[in-house]
Structures are given as structure tokens and as C-alpha cells.
Backbone bond lengths (Angstrom), bond angles and torsions (degrees), N, CA, C in turn:
res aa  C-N    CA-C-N  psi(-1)  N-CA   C-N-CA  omega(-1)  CA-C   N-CA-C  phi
1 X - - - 1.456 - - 1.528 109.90 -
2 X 1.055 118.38 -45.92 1.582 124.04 173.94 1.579 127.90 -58.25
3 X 2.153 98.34 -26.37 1.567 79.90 171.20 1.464 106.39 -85.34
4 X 1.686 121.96 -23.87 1.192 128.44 -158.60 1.586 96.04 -56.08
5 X 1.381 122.25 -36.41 1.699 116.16 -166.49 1.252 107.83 -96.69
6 X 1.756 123.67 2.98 1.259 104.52 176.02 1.638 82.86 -94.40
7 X 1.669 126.85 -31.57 1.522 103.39 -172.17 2.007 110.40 -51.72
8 X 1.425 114.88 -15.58 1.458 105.90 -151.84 1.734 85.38 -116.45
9 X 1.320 134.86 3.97 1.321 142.61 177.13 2.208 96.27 -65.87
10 X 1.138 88.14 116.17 1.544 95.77 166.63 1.907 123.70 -53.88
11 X 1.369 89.72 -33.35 1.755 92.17 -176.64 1.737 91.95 -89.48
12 X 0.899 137.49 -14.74 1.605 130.41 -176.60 1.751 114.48 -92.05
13 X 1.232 116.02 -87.16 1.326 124.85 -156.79 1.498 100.00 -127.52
14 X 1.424 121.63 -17.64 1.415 140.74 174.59 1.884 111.39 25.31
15 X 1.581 90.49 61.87 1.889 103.67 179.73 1.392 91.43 -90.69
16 X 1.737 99.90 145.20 1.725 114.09 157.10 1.032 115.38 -31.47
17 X 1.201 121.03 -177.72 2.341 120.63 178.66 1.872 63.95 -96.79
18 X 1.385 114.52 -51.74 2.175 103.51 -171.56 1.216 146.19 -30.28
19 X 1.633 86.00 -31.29 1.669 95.14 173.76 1.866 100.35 -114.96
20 X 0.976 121.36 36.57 1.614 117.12 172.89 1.379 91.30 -132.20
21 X 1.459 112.62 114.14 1.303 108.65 178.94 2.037 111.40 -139.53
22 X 1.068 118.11 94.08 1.859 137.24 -173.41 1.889 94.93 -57.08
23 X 0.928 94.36 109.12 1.731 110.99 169.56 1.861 104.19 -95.65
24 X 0.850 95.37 127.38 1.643 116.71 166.02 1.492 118.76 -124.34
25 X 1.657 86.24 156.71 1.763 100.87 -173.93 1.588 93.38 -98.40
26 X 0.977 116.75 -2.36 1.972 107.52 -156.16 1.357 118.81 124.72
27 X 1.276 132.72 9.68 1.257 103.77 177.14 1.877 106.14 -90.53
28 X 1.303 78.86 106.01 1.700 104.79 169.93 1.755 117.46 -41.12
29 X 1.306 126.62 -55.66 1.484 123.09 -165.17 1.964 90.85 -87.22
30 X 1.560 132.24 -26.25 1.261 118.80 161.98 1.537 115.61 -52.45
31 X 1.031 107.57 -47.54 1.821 114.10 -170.91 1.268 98.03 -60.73
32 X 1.100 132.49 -30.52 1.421 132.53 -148.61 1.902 108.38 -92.43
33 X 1.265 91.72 -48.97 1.720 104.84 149.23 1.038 130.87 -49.01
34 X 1.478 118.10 -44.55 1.159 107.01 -169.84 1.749 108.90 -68.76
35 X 1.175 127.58 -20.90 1.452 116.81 -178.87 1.468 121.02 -61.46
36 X 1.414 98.05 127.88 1.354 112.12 -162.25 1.181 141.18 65.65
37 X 1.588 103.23 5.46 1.810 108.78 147.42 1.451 129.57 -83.08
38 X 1.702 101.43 -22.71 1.088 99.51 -170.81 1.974 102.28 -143.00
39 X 1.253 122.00 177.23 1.158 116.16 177.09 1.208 110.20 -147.58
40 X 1.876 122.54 55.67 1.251 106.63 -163.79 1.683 101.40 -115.77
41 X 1.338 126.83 -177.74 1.364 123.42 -176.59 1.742 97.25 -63.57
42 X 1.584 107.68 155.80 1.170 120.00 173.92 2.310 107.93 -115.59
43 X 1.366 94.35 143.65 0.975 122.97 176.39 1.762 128.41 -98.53
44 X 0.957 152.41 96.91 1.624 146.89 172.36 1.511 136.28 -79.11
45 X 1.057 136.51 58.53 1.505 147.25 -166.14 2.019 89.74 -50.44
46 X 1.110 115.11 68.04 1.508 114.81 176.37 1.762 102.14 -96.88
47 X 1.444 154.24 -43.97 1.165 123.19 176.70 1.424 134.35 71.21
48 X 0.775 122.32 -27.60 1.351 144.16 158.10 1.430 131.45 -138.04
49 X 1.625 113.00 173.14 1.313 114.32 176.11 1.805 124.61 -139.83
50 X 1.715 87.25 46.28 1.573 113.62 164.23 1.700 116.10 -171.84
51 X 1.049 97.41 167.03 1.630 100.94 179.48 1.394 107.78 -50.98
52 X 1.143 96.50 -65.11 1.806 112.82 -158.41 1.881 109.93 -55.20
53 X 1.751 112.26 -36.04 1.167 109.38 170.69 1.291 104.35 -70.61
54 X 1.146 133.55 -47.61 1.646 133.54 -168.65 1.341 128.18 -57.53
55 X 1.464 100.96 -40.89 1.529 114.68 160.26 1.552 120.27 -55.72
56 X 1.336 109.13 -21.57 2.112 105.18 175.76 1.231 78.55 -87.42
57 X 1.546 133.15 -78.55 1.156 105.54 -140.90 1.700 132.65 -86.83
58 X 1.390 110.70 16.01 1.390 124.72 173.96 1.870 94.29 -149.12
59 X 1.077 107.96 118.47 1.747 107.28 166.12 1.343 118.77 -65.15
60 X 1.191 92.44 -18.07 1.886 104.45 -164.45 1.720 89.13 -53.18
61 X 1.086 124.44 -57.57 1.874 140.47 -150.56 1.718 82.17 -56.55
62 X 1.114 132.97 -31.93 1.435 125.80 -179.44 1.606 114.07 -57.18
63 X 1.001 132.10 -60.53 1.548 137.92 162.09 1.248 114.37 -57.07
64 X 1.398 134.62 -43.40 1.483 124.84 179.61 1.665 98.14 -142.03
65 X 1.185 114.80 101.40 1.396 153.40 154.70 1.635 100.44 -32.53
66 X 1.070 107.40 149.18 1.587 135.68 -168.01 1.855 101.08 -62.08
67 X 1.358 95.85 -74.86 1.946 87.00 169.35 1.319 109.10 -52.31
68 X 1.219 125.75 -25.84 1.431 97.26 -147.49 2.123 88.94 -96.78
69 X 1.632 102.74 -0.49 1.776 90.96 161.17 1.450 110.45 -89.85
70 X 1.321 92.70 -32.14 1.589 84.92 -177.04 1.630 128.14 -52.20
71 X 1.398 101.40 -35.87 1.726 111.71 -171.26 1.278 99.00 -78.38
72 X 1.369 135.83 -18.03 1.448 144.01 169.24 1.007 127.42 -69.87
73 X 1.450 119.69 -14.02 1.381 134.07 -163.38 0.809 105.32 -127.13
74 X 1.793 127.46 -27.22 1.809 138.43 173.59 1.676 91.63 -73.54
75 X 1.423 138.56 -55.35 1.242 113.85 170.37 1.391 134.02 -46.76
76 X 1.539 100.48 -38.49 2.138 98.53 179.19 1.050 93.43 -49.45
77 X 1.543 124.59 -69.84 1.503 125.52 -153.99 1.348 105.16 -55.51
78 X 1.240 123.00 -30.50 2.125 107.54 175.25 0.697 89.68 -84.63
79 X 1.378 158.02 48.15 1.971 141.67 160.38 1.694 86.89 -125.77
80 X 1.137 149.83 -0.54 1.564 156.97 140.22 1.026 119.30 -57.61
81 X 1.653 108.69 116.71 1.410 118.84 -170.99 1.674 96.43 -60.79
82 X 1.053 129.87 -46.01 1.697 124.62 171.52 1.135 133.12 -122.42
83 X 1.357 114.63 50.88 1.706 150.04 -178.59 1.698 101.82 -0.03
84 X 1.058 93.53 70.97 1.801 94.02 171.52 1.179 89.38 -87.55
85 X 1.516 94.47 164.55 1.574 144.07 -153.32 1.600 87.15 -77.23
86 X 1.652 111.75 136.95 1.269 110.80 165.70 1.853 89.67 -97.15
87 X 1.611 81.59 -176.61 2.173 92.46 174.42 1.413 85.78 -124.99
88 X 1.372 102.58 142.28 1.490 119.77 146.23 1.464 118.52 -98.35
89 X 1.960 102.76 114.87 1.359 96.63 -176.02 1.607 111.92 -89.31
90 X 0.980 112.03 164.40 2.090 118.65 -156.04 1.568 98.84 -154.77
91 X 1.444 110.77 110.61 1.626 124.51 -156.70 1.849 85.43 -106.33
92 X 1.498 115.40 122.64 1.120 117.39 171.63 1.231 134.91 -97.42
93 X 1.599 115.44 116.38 1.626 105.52 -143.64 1.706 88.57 -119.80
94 X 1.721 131.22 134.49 0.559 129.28 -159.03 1.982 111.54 -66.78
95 X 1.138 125.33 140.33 1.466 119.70 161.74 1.764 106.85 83.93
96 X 0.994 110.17 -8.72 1.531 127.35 -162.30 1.512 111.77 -113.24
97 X 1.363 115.91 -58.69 1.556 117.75 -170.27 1.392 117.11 -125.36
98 X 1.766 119.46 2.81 1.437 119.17 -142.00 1.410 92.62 -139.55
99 X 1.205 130.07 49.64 1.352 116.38 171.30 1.676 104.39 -122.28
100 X 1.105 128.20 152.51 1.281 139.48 -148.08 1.668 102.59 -77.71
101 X 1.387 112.36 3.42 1.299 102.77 176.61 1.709 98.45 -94.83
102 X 1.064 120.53 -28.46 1.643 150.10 -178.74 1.844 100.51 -44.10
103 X 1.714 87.21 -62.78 1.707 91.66 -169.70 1.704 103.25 -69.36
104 X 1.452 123.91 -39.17 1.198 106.22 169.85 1.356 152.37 -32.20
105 X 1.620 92.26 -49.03 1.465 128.11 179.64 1.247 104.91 -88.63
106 X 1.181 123.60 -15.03 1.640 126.30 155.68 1.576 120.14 -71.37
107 X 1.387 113.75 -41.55 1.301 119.61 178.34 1.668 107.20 -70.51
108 X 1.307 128.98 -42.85 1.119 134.01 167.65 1.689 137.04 -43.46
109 X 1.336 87.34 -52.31 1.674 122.75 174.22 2.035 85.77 -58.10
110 X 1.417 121.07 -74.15 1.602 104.65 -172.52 1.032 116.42 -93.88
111 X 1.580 121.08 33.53 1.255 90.32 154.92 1.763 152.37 -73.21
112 X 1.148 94.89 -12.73 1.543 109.25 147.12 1.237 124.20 -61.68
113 X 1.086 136.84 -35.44 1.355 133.90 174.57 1.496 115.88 -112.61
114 X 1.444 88.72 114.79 1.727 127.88 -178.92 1.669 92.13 -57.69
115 X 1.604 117.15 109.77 1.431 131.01 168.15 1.496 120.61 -160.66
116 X 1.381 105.39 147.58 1.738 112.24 164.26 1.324 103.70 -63.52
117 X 1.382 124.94 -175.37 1.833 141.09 -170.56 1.393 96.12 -162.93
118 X 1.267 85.82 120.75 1.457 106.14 -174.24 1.977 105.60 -122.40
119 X 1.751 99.40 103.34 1.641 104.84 -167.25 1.686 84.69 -87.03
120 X 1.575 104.79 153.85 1.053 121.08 -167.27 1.902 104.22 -138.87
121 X 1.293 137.55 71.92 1.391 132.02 -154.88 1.854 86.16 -69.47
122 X 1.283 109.53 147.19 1.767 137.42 -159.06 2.018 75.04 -87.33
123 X 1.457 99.14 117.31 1.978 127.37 155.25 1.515 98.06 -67.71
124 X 1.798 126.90 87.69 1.404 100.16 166.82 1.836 126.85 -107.97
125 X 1.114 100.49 135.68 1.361 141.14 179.06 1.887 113.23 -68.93
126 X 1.391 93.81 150.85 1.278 101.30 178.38 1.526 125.48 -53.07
127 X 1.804 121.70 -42.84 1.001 133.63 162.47 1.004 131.39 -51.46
128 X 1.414 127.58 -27.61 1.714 125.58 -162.98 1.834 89.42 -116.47
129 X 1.292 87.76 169.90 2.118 104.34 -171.67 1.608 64.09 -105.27
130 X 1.112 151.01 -39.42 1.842 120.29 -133.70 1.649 103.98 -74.01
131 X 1.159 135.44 179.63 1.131 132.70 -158.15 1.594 116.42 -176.39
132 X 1.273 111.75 135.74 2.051 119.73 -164.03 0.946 95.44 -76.71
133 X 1.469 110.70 123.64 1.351 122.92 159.15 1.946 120.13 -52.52
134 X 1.642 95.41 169.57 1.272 101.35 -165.44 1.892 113.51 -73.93
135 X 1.243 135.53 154.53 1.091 118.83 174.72 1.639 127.54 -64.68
136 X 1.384 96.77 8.20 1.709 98.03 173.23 1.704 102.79 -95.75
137 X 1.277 112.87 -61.20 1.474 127.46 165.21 1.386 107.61 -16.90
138 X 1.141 127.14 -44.47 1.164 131.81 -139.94 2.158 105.12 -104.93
139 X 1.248 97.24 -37.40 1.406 138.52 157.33 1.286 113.08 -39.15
140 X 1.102 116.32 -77.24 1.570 142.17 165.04 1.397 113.45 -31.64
141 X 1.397 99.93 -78.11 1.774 119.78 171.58 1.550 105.48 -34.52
142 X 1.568 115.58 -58.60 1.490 99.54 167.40 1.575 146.81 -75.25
143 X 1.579 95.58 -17.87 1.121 104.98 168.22 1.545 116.28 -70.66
144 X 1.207 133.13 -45.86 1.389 128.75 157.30 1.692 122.30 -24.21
145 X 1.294 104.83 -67.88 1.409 94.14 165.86 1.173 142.89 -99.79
146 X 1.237 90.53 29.56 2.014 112.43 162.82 1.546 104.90 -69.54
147 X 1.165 108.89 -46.25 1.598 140.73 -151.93 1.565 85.93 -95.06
148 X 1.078 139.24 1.68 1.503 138.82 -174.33 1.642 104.51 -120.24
149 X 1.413 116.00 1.35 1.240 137.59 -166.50 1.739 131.50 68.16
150 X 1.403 108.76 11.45 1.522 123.46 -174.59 1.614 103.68 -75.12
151 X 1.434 114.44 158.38 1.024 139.96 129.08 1.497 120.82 -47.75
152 X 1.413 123.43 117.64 1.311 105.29 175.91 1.953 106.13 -142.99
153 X 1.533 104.27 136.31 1.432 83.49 -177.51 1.306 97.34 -131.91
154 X 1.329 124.23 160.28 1.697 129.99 -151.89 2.277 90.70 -120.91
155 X 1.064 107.58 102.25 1.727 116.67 -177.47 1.881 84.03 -56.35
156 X 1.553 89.62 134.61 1.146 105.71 165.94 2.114 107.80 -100.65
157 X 1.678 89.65 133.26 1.426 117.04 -170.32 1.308 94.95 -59.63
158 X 1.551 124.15 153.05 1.657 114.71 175.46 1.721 83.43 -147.10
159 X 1.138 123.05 171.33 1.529 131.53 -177.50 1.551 137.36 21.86
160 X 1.180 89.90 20.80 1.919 108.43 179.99 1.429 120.43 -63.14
161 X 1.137 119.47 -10.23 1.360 139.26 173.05 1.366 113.94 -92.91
162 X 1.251 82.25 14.10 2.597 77.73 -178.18 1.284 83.51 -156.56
163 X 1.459 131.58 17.23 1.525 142.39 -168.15 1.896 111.83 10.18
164 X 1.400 90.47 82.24 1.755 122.09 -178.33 1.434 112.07 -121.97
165 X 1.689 99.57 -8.55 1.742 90.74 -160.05 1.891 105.10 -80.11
166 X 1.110 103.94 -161.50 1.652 108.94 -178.46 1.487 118.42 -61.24
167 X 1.542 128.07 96.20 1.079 144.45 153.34 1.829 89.79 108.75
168 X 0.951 127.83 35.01 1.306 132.03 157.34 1.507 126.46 -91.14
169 X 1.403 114.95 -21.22 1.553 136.24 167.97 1.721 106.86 -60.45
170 X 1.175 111.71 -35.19 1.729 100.42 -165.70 1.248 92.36 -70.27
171 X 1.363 130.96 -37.74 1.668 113.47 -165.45 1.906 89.52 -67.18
172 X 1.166 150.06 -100.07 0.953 114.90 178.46 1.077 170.33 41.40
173 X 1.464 102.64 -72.58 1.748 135.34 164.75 1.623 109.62 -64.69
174 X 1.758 99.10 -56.59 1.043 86.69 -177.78 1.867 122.30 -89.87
175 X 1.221 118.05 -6.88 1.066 107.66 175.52 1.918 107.31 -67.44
176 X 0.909 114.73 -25.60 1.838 117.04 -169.10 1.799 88.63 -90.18
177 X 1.559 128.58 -13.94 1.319 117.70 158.96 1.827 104.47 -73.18
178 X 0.970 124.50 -64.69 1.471 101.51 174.74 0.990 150.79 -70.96
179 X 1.967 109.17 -1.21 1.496 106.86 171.53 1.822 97.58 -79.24
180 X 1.964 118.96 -14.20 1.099 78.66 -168.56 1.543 102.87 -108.49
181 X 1.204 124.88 42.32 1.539 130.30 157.08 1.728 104.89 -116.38
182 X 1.347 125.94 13.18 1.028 105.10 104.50 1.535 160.70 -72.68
183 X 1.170 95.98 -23.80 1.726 94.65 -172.81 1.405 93.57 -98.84
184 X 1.854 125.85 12.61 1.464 118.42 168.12 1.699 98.07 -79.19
185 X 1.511 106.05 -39.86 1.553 97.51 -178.51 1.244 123.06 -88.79
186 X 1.681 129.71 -11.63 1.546 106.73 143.73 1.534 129.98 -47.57
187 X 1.408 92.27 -30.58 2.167 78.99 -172.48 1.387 99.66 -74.76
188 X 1.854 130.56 -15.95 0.628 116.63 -156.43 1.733 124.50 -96.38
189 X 1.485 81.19 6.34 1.385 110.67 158.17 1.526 146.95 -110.87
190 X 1.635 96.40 16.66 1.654 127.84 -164.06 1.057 127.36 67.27
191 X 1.936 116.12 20.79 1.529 104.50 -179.38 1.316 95.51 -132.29
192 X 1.483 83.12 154.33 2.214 111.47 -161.03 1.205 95.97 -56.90
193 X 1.346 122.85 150.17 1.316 134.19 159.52 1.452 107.46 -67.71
194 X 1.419 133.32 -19.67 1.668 137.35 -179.95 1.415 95.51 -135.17
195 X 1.423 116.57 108.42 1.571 117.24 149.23 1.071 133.46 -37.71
196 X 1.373 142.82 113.66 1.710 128.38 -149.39 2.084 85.82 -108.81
197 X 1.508 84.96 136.48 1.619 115.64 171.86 1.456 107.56 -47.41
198 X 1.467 142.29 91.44 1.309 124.63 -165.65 1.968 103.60 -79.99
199 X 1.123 101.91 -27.15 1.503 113.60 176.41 1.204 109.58 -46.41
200 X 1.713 116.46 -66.64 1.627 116.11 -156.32 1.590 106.70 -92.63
201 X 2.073 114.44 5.42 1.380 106.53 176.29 1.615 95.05 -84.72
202 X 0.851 108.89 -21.73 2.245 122.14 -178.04 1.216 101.00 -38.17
203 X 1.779 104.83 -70.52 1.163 142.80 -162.32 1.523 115.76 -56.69
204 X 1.333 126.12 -27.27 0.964 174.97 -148.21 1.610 116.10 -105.28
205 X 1.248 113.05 -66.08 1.370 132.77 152.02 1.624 118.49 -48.66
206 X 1.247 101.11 -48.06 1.493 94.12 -161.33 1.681 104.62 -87.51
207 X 1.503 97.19 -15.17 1.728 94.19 173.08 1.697 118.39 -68.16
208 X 1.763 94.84 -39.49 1.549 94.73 -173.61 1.870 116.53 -58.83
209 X 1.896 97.37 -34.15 1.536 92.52 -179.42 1.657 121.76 -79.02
């Protein structure tokens, strides 16, 4: 909350509450705080469109259940002097979350709650099996809840080809975490992380004398 108001603090960084917008996965008693500390756009990492899917693919949905973010998040937005529309963002993972019975039961699930839809096609990475659906799949999914009366906008992919784009870095991260617990357990067995050239240190020697 404190950086959000120094981003919207006039003597600091002085952003709209429009363009400062706090995305959450669910934590329910945070959301709940935040009313009336802050007034900035709200964000929804929802992913699915039931408990039971949401719970594999985020654990979080296990402790605070889908209504019970939603009704948390329908209050922020009445604590807004002009209750704009949050987005629920919805990461489309092939075979898993994106089949046209999915978007239905997605459109259903909000229809009580007045929001943009924000499609998100799944960045996949070396680590995960999950995998981006096809550009028809993906098509579909929005066209369904076009036709459900939503707003819907499809995030355009940017650096996926040098795998930089959104959530493509952890494979990354963690691969340079295990090359370097490996070379924590070579030292930790007394051998160099670089074999030293015994030839050209010789060579080396005999120039300096």
C-alpha cells in the first residue's frame, strides 16, 4: 500500500489511481484492507472457472475460495469513488483451462460481477509440461464471452522467442539455481570449480624467472 501511494503521491511519481493497478492471486484478508487505504485499479489472477480447477492450478484457491475473492473484491470496487471495472486476468493453458465448456462456466461464474477479461495465452518454458494453446482455441475462448456480453482482450506475447516473456524467466532462474548448487557441492568436496592448466602455469613460471 505504501509504494502504491507513493506511485500516485503528486510530489513523487504522481500516476493516475488508472494507470496503477495491484493484481492479486487471492489473498482475501489483504484485499480486504486494502479498502480505503488506497484507490487504485484492481487486478484478478483467477485462471479458472471453478474451485476444484483452481485449486491444481494455484493452491492459494484452497484457503480462500473463488466467491469468497470475489465478494472481497466486489467490496473494494464499492469503496471507489467511481467503481471502475476491475479485469480478471485468465492464463490459457492448453487442454487444462481453455475448452469452450471452460469459457462458459467462466462467463457464468461472473456474471454478477461487472468486469473486463483479460486472456492471457500460457509463455511455455522448459520447466512446466503446460503448453499455449492454438490460435483458434484461443479465438473461440474469446469469442464465447464476447457473445456473453464481456469485454475481452487477448495480452499480446512480446519476447517469447529468447524466452523473456511473462513467467518465462523462472525456468531460467532456476536452472542458474542448480548449476550453482552444483558447483556449491564441488567445493564441497575440495574440487575447483575451473581445473587450472598445470602446463601454461609452468610456462608461466619459468618466464617470470
Amino acid at each position: 500500500i505504501d509504494a502504491v501511494s507513493l506511485m500516485m503521491e503528486d510530489l513523487a511519481y504522481g500516476l493516475s489511481k488508472r494507470r496503477v493497478t495491484i493484481s492479486t492471486s487471492g489473498v482475501v484478508p489483504a484485499l480486504e484492507r486494502m479498502r480505503g487505504l488506497t484507490d487504485a485499479s484492481l487486478a484478478i489472477s483467477l485462471h479458472a472457472p471453478n474451485d476444484e480447477l483452481r485449486s491444481q492450478i494455484m493452491p492459494i484457491n484452497r484457503r480462500y475460495p473463488i466467491r469468497q475473492l470475489l465478494q472481497a473484491a466486489t467490496d473494494y470496487i464499492h469503496s471507489l469513488p467511481d467503481r471502475r471495472l476491475p479485469v480478471i486476468e485468465y492464463t490459457l493453458i492448453a487442454g487444462v483451462n481453455d475448452h469452450r465448456a471452460h469459457a462458459r462456466e467462466l462467463a457464468a461464474l461472473l456474471k454478477s460481477f461487472p468486469c473486463k477479461i483479460n486472456l492471457i495465452p500460457f509463455n511455455p518454458f522448459s520447466l512446466s509440461d503446460y503448453r499455449k494453446p492454438s490460435a483458434n482455441v484461443i479465438g473461440n475462448f474469446r469469442q464465447i464471452l464476447q457473445e456473453a456480453g464481456y469485454t475481452v482482450t487477448i495480452r499480446t506475447t512480446r519476447a517469447d522467442d529468447i524466452g523473456a516473456a511473462c513467467g518465462q524467466l523462472v525456468g531460467e532462474v532456476e536452472d542458474q539455481t542448480r548449476r550453482s548448487s552444483r558447483h556449491r557441492e564441488r567445493n564441497s568436496r575440495g574440487k575447483p570449480l575451473v581445473e587450472p592448466d598445470v602446463a601454461n602455469l609452468n610456462r608461466a613460471a619459468e618466464t617470470v624467472r
